[in-house]
SEDO-416410 format. One record per residue (C-alpha): x, y, z; residue number from 1. Coordinates in nm, 3 decimals. Layout:
REM SEDO-416410
{{X,Y,Z},NUM},
...
//
This chain:
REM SEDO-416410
{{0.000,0.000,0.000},1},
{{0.150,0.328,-0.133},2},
{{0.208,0.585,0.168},3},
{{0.006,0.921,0.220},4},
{{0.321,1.074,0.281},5},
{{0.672,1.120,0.111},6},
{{1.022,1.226,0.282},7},
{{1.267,1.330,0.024},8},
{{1.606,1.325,0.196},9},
{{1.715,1.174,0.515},10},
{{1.815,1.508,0.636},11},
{{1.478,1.671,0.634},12},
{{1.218,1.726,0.941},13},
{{0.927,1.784,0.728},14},
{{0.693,1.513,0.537},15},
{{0.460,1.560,0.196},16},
{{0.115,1.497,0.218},17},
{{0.014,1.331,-0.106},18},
{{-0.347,1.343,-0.015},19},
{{-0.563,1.526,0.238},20},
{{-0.487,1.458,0.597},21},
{{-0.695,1.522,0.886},22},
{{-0.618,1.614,1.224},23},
{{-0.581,1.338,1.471},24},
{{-0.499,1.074,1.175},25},
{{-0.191,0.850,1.249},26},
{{0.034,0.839,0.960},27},
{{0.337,0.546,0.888},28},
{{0.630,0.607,0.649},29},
{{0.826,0.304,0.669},30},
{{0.901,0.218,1.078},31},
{{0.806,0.561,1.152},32},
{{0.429,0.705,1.281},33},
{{0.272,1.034,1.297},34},
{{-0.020,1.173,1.489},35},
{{-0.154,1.481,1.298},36},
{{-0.159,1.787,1.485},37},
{{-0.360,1.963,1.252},38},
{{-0.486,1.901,0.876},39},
{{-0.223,1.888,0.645},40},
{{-0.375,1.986,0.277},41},
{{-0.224,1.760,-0.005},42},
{{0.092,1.892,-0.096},43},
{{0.151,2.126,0.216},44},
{{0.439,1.977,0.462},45},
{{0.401,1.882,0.802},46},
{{0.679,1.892,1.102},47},
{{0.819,1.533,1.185},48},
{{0.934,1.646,1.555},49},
{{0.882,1.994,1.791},50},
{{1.028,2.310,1.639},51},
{{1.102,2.571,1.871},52},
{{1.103,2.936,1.747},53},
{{1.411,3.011,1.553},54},
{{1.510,2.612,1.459},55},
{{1.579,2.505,1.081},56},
{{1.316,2.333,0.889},57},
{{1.484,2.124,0.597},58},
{{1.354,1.991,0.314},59},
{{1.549,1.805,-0.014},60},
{{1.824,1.834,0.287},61},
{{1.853,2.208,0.261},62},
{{1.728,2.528,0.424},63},
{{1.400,2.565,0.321},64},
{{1.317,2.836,0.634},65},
{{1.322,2.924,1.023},66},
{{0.983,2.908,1.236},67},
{{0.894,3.189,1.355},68},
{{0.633,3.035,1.641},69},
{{0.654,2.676,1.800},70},
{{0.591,2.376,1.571},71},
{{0.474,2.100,1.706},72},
{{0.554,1.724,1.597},73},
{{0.285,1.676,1.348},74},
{{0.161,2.014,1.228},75},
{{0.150,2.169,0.937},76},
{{0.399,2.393,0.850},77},
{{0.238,2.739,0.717},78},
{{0.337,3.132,0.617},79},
{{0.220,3.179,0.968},80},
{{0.453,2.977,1.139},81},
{{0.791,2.985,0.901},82},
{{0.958,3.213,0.735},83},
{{1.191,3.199,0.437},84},
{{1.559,3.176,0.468},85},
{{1.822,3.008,0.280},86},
{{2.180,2.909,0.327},87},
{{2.471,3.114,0.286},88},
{{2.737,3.049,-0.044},89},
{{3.081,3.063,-0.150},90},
{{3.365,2.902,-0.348},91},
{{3.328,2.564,-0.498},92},
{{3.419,2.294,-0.263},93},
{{3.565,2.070,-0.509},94},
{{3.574,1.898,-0.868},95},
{{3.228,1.709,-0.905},96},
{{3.220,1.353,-1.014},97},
{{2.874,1.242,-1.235},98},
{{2.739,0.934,-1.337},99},
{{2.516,0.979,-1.668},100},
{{2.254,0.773,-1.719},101},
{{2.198,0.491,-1.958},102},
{{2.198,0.620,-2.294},103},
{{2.238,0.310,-2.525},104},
{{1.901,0.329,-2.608},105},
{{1.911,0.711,-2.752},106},
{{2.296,0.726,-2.926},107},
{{2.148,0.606,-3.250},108},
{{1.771,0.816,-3.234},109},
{{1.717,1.089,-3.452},110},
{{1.490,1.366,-3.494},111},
{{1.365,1.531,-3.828},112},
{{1.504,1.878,-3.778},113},
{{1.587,2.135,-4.047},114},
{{2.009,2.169,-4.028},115},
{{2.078,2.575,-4.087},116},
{{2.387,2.692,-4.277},117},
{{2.584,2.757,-3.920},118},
{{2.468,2.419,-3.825},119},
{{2.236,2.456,-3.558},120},
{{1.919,2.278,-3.593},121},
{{1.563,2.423,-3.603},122},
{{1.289,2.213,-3.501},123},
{{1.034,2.424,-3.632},124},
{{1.051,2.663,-3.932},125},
{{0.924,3.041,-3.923},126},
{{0.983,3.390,-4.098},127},
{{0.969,3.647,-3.835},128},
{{0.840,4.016,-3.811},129},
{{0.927,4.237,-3.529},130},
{{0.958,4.577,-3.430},131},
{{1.285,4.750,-3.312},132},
{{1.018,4.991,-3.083},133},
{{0.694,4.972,-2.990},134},
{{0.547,5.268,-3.254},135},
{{0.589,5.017,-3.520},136},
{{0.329,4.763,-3.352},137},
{{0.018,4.908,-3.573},138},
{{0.222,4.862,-3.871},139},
{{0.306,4.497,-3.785},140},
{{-0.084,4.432,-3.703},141},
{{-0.189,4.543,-4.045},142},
{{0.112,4.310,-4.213},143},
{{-0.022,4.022,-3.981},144},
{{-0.388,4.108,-4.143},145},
{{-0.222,4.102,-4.483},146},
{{-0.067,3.738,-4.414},147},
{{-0.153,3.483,-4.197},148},
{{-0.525,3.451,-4.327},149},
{{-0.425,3.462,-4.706},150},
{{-0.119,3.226,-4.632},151},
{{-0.323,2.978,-4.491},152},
{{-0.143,2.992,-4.172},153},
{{-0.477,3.071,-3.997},154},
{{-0.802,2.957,-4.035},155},
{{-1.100,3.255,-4.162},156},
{{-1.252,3.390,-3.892},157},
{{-1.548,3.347,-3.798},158},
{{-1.624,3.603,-3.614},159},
{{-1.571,3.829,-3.903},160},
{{-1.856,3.627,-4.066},161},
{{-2.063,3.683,-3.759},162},
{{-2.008,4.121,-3.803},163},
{{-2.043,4.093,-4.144},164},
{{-2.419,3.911,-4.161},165},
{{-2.530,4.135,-3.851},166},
{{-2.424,4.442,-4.076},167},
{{-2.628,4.331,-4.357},168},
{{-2.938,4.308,-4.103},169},
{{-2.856,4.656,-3.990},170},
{{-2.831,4.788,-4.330},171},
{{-3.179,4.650,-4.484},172},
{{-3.317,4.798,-4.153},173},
{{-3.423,4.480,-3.959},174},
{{-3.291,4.592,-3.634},175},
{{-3.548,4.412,-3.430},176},
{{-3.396,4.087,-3.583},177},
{{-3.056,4.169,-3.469},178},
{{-3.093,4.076,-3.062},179},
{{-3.288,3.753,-3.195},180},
{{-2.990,3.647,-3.428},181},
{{-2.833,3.345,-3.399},182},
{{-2.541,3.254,-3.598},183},
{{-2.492,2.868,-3.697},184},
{{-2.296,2.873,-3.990},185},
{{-1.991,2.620,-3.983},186},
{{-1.643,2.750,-3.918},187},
{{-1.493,2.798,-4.315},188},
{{-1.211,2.577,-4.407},189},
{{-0.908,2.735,-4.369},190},
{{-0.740,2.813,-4.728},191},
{{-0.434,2.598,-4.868},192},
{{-0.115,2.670,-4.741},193},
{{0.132,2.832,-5.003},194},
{{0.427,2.760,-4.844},195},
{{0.378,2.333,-4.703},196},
{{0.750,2.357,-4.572},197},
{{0.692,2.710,-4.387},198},
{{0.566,2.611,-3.968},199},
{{0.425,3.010,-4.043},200},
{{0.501,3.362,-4.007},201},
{{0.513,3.535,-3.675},202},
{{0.470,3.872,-3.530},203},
{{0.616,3.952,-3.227},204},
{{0.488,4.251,-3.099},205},
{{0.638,4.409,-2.752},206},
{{0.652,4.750,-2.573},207},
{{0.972,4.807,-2.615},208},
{{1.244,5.038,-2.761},209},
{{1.230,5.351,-2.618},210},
{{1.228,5.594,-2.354},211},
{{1.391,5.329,-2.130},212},
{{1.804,5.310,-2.053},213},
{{2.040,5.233,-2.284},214},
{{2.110,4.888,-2.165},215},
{{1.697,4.844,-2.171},216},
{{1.786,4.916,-2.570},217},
{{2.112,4.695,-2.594},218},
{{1.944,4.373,-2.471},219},
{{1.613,4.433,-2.657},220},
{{1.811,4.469,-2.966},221},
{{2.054,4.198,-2.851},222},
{{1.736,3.976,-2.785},223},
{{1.577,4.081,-3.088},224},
{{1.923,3.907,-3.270},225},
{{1.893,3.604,-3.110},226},
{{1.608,3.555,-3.237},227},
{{1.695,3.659,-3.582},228},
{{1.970,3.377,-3.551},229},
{{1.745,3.136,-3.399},230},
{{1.803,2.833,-3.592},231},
{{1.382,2.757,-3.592},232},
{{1.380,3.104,-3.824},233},
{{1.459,3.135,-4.151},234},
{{1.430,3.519,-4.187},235},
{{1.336,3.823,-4.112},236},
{{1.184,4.148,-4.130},237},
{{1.258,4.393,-3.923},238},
{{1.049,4.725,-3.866},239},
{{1.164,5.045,-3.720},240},
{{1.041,5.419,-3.671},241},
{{1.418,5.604,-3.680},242},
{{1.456,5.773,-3.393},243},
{{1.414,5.569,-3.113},244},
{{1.742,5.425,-2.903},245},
{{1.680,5.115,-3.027},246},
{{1.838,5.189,-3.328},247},
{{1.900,4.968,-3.675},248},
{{2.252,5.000,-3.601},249},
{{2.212,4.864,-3.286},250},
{{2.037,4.585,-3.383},251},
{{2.348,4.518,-3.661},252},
{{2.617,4.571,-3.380},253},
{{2.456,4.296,-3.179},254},
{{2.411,4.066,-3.461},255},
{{2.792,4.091,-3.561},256},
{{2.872,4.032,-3.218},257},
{{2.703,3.718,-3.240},258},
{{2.913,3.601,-3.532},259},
{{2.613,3.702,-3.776},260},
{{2.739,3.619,-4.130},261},
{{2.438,3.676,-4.345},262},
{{2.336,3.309,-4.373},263},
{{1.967,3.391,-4.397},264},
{{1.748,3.698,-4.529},265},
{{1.734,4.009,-4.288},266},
{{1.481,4.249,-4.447},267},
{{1.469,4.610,-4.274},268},
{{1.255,4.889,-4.306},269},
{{1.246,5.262,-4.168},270},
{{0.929,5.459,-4.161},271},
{{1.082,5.801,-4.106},272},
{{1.322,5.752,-4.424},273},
{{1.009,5.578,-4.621},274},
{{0.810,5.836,-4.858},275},
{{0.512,5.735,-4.657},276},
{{0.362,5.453,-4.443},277},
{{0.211,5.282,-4.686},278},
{{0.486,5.288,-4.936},279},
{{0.703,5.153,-4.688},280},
{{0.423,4.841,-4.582},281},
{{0.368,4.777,-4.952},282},
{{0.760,4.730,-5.000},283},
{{0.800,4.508,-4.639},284},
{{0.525,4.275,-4.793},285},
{{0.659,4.228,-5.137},286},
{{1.021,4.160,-4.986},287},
{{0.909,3.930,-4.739},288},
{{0.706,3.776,-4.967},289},
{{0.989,3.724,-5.209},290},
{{1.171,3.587,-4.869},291},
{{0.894,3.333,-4.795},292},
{{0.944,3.176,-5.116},293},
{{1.330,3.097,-5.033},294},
{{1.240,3.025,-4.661},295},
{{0.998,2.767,-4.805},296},
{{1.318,2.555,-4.954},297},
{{1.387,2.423,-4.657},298},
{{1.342,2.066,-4.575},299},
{{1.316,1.834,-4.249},300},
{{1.608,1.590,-4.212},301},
{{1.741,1.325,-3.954},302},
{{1.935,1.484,-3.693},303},
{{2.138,1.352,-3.416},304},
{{1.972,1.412,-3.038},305},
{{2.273,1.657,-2.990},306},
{{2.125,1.877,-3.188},307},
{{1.823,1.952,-2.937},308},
{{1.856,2.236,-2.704},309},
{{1.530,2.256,-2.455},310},
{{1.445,2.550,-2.244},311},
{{1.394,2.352,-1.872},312},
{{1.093,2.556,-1.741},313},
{{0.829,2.521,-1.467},314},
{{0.546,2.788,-1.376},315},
{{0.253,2.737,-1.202},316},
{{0.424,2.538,-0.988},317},
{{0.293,2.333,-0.688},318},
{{0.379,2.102,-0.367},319},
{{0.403,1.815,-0.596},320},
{{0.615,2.003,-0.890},321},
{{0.946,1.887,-0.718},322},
{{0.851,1.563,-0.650},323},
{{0.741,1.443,-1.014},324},
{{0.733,1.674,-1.319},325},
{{1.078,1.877,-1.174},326},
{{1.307,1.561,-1.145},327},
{{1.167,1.370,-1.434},328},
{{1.237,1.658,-1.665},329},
{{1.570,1.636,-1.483},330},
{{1.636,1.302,-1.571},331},
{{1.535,1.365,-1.942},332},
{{1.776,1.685,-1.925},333},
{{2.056,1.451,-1.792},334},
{{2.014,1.224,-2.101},335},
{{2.004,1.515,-2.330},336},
{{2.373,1.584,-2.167},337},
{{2.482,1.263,-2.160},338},
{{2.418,1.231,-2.557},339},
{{2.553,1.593,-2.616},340},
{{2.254,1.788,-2.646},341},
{{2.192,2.135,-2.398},342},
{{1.934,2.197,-2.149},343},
{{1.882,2.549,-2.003},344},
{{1.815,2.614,-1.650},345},
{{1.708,2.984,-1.605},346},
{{1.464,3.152,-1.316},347},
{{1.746,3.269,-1.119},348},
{{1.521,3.392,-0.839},349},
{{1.427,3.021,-0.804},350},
{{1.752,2.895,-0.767},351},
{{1.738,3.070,-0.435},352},
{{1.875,2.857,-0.155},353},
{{2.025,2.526,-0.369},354},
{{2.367,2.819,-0.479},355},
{{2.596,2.596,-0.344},356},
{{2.513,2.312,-0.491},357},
{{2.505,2.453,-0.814},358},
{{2.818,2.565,-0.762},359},
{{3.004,2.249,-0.658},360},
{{2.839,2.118,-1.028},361},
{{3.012,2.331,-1.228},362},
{{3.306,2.239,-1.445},363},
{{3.576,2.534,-1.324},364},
{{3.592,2.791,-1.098},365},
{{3.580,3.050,-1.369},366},
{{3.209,2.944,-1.378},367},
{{3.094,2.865,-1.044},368},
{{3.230,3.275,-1.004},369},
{{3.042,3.374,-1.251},370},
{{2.723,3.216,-1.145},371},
{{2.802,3.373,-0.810},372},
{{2.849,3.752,-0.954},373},
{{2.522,3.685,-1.125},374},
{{2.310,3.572,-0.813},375},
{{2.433,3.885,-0.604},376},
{{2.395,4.133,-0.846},377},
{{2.054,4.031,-0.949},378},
{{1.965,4.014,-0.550},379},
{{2.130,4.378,-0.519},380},
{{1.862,4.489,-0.802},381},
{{1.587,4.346,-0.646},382},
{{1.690,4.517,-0.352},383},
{{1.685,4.854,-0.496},384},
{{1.316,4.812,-0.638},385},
{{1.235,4.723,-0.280},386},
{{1.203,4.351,-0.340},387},
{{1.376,4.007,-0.268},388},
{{1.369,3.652,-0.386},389},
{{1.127,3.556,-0.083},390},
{{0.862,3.763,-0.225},391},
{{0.887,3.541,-0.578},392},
{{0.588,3.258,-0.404},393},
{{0.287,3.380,-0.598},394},
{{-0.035,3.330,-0.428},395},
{{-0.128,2.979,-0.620},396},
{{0.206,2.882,-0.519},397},
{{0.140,2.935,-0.173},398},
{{-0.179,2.780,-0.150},399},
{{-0.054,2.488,-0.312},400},
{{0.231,2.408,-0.079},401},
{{0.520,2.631,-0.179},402},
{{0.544,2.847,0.061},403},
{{0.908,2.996,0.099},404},
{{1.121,3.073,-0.151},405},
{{1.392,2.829,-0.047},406},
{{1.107,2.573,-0.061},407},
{{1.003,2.653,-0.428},408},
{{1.368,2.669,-0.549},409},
{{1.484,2.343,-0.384},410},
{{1.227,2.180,-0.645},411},
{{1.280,2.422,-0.915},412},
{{1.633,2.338,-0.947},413},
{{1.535,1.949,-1.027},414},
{{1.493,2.028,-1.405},415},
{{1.841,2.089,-1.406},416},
{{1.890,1.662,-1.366},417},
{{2.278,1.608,-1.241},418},
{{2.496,1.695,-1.483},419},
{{2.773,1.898,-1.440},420},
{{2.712,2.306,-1.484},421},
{{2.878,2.362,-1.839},422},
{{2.821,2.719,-1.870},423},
{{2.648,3.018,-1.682},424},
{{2.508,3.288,-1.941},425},
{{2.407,3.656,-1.834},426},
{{2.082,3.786,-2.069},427},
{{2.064,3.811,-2.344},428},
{{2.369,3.577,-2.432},429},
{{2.340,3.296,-2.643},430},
{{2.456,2.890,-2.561},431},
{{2.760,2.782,-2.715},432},
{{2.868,2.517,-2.478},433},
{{2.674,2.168,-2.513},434},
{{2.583,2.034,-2.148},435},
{{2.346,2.229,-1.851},436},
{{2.384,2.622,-1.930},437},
{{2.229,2.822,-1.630},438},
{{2.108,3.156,-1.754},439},
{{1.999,3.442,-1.573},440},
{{1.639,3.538,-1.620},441},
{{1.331,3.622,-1.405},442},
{{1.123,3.340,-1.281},443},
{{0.820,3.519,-1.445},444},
{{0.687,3.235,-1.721},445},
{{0.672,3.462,-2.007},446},
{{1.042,3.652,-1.964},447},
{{1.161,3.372,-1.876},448},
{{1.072,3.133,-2.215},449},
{{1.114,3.428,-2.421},450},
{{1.510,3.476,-2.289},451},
{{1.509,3.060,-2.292},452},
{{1.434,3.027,-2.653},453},
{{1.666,3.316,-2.747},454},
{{1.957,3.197,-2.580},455},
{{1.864,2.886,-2.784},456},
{{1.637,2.666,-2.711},457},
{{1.508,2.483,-3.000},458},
{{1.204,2.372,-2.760},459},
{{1.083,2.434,-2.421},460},
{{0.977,2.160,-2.200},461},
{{0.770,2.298,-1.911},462},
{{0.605,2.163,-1.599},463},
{{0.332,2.295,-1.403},464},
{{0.113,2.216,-1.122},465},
{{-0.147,2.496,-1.149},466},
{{-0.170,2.510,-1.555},467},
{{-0.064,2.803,-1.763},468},
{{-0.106,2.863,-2.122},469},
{{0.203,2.993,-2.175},470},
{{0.395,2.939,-2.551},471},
{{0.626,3.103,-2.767},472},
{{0.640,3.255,-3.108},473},
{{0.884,3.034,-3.239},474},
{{0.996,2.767,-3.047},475},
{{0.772,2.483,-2.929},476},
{{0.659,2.533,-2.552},477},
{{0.537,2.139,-2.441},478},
{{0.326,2.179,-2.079},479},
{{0.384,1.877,-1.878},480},
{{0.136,1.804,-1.561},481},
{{0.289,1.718,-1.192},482},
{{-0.043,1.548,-1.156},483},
{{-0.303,1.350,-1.335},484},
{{-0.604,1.557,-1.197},485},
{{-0.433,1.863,-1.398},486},
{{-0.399,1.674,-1.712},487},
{{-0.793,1.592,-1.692},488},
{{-0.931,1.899,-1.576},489},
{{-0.722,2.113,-1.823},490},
{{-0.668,1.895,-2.117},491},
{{-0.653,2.168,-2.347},492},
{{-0.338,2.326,-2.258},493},
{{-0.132,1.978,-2.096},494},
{{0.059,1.806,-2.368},495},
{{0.217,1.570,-2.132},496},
{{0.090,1.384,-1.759},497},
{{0.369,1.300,-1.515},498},
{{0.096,1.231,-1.254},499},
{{0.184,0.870,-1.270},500},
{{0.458,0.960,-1.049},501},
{{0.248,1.059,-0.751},502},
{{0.006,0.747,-0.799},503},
{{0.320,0.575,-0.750},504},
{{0.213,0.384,-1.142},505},
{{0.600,0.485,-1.304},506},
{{0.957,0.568,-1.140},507},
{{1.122,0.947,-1.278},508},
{{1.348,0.761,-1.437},509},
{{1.129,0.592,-1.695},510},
{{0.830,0.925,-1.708},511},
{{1.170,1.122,-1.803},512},
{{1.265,0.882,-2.070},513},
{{0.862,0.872,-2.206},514},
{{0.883,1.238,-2.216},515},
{{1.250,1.258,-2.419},516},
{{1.028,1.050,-2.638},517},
{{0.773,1.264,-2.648},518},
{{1.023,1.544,-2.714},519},
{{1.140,1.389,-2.986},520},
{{0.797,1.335,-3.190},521},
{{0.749,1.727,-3.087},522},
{{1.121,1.813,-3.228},523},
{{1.046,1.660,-3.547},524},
{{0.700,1.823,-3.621},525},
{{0.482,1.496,-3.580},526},
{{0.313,1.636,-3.275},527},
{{0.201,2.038,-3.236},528},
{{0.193,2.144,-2.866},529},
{{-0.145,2.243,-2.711},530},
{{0.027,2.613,-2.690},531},
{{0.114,2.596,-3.063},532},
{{-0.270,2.479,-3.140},533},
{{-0.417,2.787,-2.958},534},
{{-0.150,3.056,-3.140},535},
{{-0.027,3.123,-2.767},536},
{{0.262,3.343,-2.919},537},
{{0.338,3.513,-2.594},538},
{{0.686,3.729,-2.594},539},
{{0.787,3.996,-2.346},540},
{{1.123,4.110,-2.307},541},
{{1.295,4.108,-1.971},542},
{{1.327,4.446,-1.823},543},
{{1.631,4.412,-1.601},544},
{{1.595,4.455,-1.280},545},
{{1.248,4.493,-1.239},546},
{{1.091,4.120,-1.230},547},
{{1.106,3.823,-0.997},548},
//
């Protein structure tokens, strides 16, 4: 009979729930019993022994807090009675020894990828349209109008149908039928695609560009280039106003200092040196048109694992993310490393408490210090906007067992598997090193995936307890469930259940090595994410400083 509870190191003095417990109920994990001292929710935590004020509470064998009022043996632990605090961090203590997993299995696998002239791999393939500053939006909604509908990339819409009849009632004069309407027409097929080898073209508006600092304006424009050289886009066009201080030239600079050597179309266009708006829109979509064709050339072909990059992300996160979705991503991530391939652990804020042992993973002091600079000085920012990592918990996190920051983090840091830190990248850099890359973003879903996908990720595997809709313009965003009663109630925006874990149905080993799997059929275009079905193109660009 499976236990109702779950320790996770033989250090820590707090127990999982993995149901509802009630007050008074006697609990066993392995020689051990519990008498509840209060009612432990499923995945809140519960003290295995009496905690005076001031004494550690441990969990994953770390610092996960201090309580602030007595604790007695059996209670739950709560934001009333603990309070975040992590452990302290320095040097790496020595060279770290890992075991990879198993990997006989994936050395010969492939994925059908489309190999770019620099040699990255896309797993998807788009022509992009952005703007260098947020004036140039309006011009990028009426170039969206002019092609996603006629390209076949969208389906009509039929709510333009709806408008339309209900204007033709208003214009014969039959008002009175108008508040009686119903509309039953079927949804139109949507038109043939022109370009079968083209994923689609993509828009990615943002408020960005100007009035900000100039290093707001360096890493938009140095974002903005990684995703020009993102190997899932073929081209791009690029719209600008003139005089904003995210300039064309800025945008060139931080393309050349990315090695950019011209291997796909760049297509840019001023308004301010253009004879007029719409001379200016009517040359953008004949040139990008002209650049579609070209962009449509390209073909899917097998590719070697080591080609996949994924973006290890987790939002909406609760008590049971670190216990099942976390390490089995993990454990896909270490296979991915193993083979050759890169995973990227980012949401700095959520690394919060587990420093140290990040630090003892990576490869050379030169990194470990570097990971270290990056940690204080984001934790001096936060400071200045009157915030710190323990105010990251958002309220579903709370209420769904994460209550410090420590405690969030100590899970968090599970997608990153075992393997040895290979690099540590400051935004908006780029990965260049195969193996775990730790880069420095917000934990905030949307920053975050955006800054994951532009340092490189080819796709984005990302676990939630809570459900979010979150996706990506370009790269494929695949939502994987800590629990089965997720996957069910939300079905239309979880691609993948690791609830079998907590039923105690699969081990994280084998749900890591179903979702590689998974990955893979994702990777190669046989499967569309839920996120990619619904057009959930979100992209904002990290303001430094300013998000948790």
């Amino acid at each position: 009979m499976q236990s109702k509870v779950l320790r996770l190191d033989h250090r820590d003095n707090v127990l999982i729930a993995l149901s509802d417990l009630k007050k008074g109920e006697e609990v066993r994990i392995g020689a051990e019993h519990y008498v509840l001292a209060s009612d432990v929710p499923a995945k809140h935590k519960f003290a295995t022994g009496t905690l005076a004020p001031g004494a550690e509470v441990r969990m994953y064998g770390v610092l996960i807090g201090k309580a602030v009022l007595p604790i007695q043996s059996g209670e739950a632990v709560t934001t009333r009675n603990l309070r975040h605090d992590s452990a302290p961090y320095s040097e790496r203590a020595s060279s770290y020894h890992w075991t990879p997993p198993d990997v006989s299995r994936w050395k010969d696998r492939t994925f059908q990828g489309f190999l770019r002239a620099n040699s990255r791999a896309g797993t998807r393939n788009y022509w992009i349209v952005l703007p260098l500053v947020f004036c140039e939006n309006r011009n990028l909604a009426v170039l969206k109008q002019a092609f996603e509908e006629q390209l076949g990339f969208v389906s009509p819409q039929i709510h333009r149908q709806h408008v339309s009849e209900l204007v033709d009632l208003y214009r014969q004069g039959r008002l009175g039928e108008i508040q009686r309407y119903q509309f039953s027409k079927p949804a139109p097929p949507p038109l043939q695609k022109v370009f079968p080898n083209l994923d689609g073209i993509k828009f990615l508006s943002h408020e960005a560009g100007c009035g900000g600092t100039h290093e707001d304006a360096k890493n938009l424009c140095g974002l903005l280039a990684d995703y020009i050289l993102h190997p899932n886009v073929a081209g791009a066009t690029v719209l600008s106003l003139g005089c904003q201080h995210a300039q064309g030239s800025l945008l060139q600079e931080q393309l050349h200092a990315r090695g950019w050597k011209q291997e796909k179309p760049l297509l840019i266009f001023e308004q301010q040196r253009s004879a007029s708006e719409s001379e200016m829109l009517l040359r953008a979509t004949q040139e990008t048109f002209l650049g579609l064709i070209e962009a449509n050339k390209a073909i899917r072909q097998p590719l070697p694992l080591a080609k996949l990059c994924a973006g290890l992300k987790c939002g909406g996160s609760d008590g049971f993310s670190g216990i099942s979705a976390n390490p089995a991503l993990g454990h896909t991530a270490d296979i991915l490393a193993a083979l050759g391939g890169t995973g990227i652990l980012a949401e700095f804020p959520e690394l919060c408490g587990v420093e140290q042992e990040l630090i003892n993973r990576c490869r050379d002091p030169q990194i470990a210090e570097r990971f270290m600079h990056l940690m204080k000085d984001y934790a001096a920012r936060a400071k200045a906007v009157r915030a710190s990592f323990e105010m990251n918990p958002s309220p579903g996190n709370i209420r769904d067992g994460l209550i410090t920051d420590a405690m969030k983090s100590a899970g968090a840091a599970k997608k990153g598997g075992t393997a040895p830190v290979a690099a540590v990248l400051d935004y908006p850099e780029r990965e260049t090193v195969p193996g775990l890359n730790l880069l420095c973003t917000p934990g905030n879903d949307v920053e975050c995936v955006t800054a994951q996908v532009g340092a490189g990720a080819n796709l984005v595997l990302f676990t939630t307890g809570l459900g979010t809709p979150t996706g990506n313009p370009i790269a494929p965003v695949v939502k994987i469930s800590t629990n089965s009663s997720l996957a069910e109630r939300m079905s239309d925006i979880i691609d993948f259940d690791a609830g079998d874990i907590i039923a105690g149905e699969s081990s994280i080993a084998e749900t890591g090595e179903r979702l590689l799997d998974f990955s893979i059929h994702v990777a190669s275009g046989d499967l569309r994410t839920k996120a990619e079905e619904m057009k959930q193109d979100d992209f904002i660009p990290w303001k430094r400083g300013v998000s948790l």
